[in-house]
N, C-alpha and C positions, 0 to 999 in steps of 0.2 A: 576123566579129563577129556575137554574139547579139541581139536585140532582145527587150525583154521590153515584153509588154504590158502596160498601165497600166490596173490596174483603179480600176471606179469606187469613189469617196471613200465612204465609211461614216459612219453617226454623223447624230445629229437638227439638224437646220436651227436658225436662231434662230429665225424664228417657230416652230416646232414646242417650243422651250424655251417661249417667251412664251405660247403654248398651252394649254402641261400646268401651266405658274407660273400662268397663270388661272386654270386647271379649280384648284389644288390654293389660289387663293386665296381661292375661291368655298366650298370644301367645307369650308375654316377658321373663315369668318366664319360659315358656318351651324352648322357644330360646336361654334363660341365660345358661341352663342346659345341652341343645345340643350342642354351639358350644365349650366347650372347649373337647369334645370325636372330634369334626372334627380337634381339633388342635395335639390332640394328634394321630389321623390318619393322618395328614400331618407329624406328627414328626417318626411315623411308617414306611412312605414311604421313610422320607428323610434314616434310620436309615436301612433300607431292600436294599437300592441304596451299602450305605458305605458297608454291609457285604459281599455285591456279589461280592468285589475285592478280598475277600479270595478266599483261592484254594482247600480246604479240607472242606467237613460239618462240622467235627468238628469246625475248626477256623473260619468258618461263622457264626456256632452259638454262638460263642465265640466275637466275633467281634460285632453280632446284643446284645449281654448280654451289652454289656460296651456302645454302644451306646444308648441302654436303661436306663443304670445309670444314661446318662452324662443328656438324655431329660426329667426321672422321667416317663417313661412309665410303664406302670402298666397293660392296658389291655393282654397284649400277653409275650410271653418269647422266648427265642433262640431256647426250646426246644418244643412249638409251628408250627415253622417254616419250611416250606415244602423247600428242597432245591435238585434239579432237572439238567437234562444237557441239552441240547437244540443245537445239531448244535455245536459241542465244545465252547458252551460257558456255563458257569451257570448261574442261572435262580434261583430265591429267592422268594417264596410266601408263601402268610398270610392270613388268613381269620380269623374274630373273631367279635364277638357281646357285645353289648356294650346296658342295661337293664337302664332307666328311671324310675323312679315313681312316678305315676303321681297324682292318689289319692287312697284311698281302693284297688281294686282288679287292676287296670290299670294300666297298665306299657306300656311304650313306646322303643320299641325295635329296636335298630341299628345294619345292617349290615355292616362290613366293610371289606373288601377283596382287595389285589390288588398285585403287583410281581412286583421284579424288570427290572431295560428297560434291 
């Protein structure tokens, strides 16, 4: 008679599950909380596009005021907004940060910046 030797068992532990379930609960809840700042930087961008059809700063930042109403943006305001000439044409830029927190002293900081085309 043969005897076979019994190799060792394969395959991740429970704590080793409860681990990676932590790590992947942790990168959720911070994901959850980050992407709606990148939504409302894509609603910035679309909102800094509409105001550079004005002709005056003033009715640019008047213009960026009401498409912030219409999107509920909150980080930045008309009176924020860098508005510039470039070549006869204007030019509409923003920069502004956007503060997570994440536990006691840790805060996770967004930069978002960007001009219109």
């Amino acid at each position: 008679m043969t005897t076979r030797q019994r190799s060792g068992q394969r395959g991740i532990s429970f704590i080793g599950i409860l681990f990676f379930g932590g790590l992947l609960a942790v990168a959720g809840v911070v994901l959850a909380q980050v992407f709606p700042t990148f939504l409302e930087y894509q609603a910035v961008n679309k909102a800094v596009s509409k105001a550079a059809t004005g002709s005056t700063p003033a009715e640019i930042r008047t213009l960026f005021d009401k498409a912030c109403a219409i999107d509920d943006i909150k980080s930045i305001s008309g009176k924020e907004i860098e508005v510039t000439k470039e070549n006869d044409k204007i030019v509409v830029s923003f920069a502004y940060q956007r503060e997570i927190h994440l536990t006691g002293p840790a805060y996770l900081t967004l930069k978002y910046e960007g001009r219109s085309k």
